[in-house]
N, C-alpha and C positions, 0 to 999 in steps of 0.2 A: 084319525088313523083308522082305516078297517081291518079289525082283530081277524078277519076272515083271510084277507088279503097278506097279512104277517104271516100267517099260518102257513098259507103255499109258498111265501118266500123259505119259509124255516125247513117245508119238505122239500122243495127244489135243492136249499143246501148241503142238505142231507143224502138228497140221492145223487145230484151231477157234478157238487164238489169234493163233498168227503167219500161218495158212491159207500157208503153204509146202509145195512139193514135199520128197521128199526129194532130190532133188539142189541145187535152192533153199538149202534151210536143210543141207547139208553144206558148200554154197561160203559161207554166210554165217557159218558157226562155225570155218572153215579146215579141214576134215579130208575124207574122202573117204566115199562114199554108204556102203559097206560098213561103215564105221565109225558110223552113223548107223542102218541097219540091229542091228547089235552093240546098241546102247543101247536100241533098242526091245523088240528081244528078250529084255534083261534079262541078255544076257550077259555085258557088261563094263560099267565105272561111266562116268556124267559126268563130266570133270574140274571143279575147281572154280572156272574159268577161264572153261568155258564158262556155270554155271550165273550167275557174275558178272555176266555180260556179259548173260544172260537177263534177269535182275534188272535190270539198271541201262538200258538199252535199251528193256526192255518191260516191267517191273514184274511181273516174272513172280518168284511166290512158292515160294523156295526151299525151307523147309519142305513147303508143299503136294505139290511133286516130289518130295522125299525120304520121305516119311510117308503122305503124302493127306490130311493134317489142314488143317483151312481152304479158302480159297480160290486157283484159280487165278492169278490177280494177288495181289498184295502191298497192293495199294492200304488195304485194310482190315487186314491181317496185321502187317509190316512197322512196328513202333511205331506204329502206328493212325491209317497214314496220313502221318503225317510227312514232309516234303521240305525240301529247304532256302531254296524261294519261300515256306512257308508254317507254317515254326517259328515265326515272331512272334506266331501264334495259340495256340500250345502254353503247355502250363501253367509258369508262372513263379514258383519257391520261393524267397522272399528269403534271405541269407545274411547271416547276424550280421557284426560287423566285427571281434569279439574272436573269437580261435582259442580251442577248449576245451583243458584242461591235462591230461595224464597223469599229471602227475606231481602236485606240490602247488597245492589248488586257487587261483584267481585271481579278481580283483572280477567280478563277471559287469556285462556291458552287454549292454542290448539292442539299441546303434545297430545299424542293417543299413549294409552296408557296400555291397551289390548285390545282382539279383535272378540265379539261374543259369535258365536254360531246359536242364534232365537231357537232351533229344535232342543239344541244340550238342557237352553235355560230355560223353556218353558214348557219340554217333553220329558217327563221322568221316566216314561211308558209308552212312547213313541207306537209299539204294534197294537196297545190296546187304546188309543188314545186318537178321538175326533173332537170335528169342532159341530159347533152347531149356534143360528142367530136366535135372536129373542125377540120373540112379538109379545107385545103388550108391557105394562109397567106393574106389574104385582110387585117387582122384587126392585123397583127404583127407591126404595129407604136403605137400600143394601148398598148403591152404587150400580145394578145391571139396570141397564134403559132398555129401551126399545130399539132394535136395529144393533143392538149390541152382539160382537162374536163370543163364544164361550169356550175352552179350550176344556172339554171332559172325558178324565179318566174312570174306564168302568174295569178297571183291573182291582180298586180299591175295595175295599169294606168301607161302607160310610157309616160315618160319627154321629153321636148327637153333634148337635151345632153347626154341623156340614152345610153347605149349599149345594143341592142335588137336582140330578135327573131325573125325574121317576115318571113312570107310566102310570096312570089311572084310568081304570076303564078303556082303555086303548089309548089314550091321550096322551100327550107328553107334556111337561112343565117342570118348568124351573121355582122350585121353594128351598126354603129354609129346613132341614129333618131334624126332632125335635124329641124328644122324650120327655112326659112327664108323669110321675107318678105309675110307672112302666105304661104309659099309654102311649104308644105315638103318634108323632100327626106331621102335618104338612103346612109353616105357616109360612105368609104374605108378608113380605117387608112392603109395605101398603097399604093403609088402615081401609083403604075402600076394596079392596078384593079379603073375602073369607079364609079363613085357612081350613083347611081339609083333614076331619081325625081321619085315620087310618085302622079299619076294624077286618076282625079277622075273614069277613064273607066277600071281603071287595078287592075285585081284579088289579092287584097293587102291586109295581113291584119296583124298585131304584136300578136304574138302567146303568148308573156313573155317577162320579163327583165330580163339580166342577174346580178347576186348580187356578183358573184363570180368567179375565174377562180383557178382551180386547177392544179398545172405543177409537172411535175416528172425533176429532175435535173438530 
């Protein structure tokens, strides 16, 4: 990711979506012009507080800022569209009313029991909330593979124990956030990739949590 390149996406959305000055949109995010300045130039990250509050406020598409891939807004991006005025139009999969058996199998029924709408049950945060895939297997002791989809919310505060999004260095990656001994770090469910402390000189910052993982068999 080029921290250079983030920078002009973050002032482009600032001048032709939200059309704010920069002391405007420093008092509208809490922080001071010179810190506002910082983020355009690509030299310190977003927090993922502010990108939240982007998102949820003005549909401003977090992928797009962090990547350039898609659009500006979310509106098309964002589960495609989705809100929660207007899931009752979204696609509706009925649910059987007999559970499948792991173990020994059982009479099969077809009653449906209900239908789910997949945004209600797997979007708690629908306007601050993308998907993103996963290259590489750091985090396959976890359950996430390679090629796998990630369903992440950056509206959250993350937890110790969480499994997160975070940007290093311009980078993005998926670990484990971790606290110990108030120190924290970045660890690998993967004994052959490192885990990453996390000190206070280094361009660091958690972009979202992940709520979800979607796999194809």
């Amino acid at each position: 990711m080029n921290k250079v390149e983030l920078g002009a996406r973050h002032r482009a959305m600032r001048e032709d979506v939200l059309r704010m000055s920069v002391a405007d949109y420093a008092a509208y995010v809490g922080v001071r012009s010179v810190t506002v300045y910082s983020w355009e130039a690509g030299r310190t990250s977003v927090p993922h507080t502010v990108l939240a509050k982007l998102a949820r406020e003005h549909s401003i598409s977090v992928p797009w800022l962090l990547t350039g891939s898609g659009a500006p807004t979310e509106a098309a991006v964002v589960v495609r569209g989705a809100r929660p005025s207007d899931r009752s139009a979204g696609i509706r999969i009925p649910l059987l009313a007999l559970g499948v058996s792991a173990g020994s199998p059982v009479t099969a029924d077809d009653a449906i029991d209900s239908e789910v709408d997949l945004a209600t049950m797997l979007l708690e945060h629908p306007e601050s909330t993308y998907f993103i895939r996963v290259v590489g297997d750091s985090m396959s002791d976890a359950g996430i593979a390679d090629g796998d989809m990630l369903i992440v919310d950056c509206s959250l505060q993350p937890k110790a124990g969480q499994i997160v999004i975070a940007k290093v260095f311009g980078e993005l990656t998926v670990k484990r956030y971790l606290v110990v001994d108030e120190a924290p770090y970045l660890r690998a469910e993967n004994r052959r990739h490192k885990d990453i402390p996390i000190t206070a000189d280094m361009d660091f910052v958690i972009v979202g949590v992940v709520r979800s993982c979607i796999k194809q068999l």
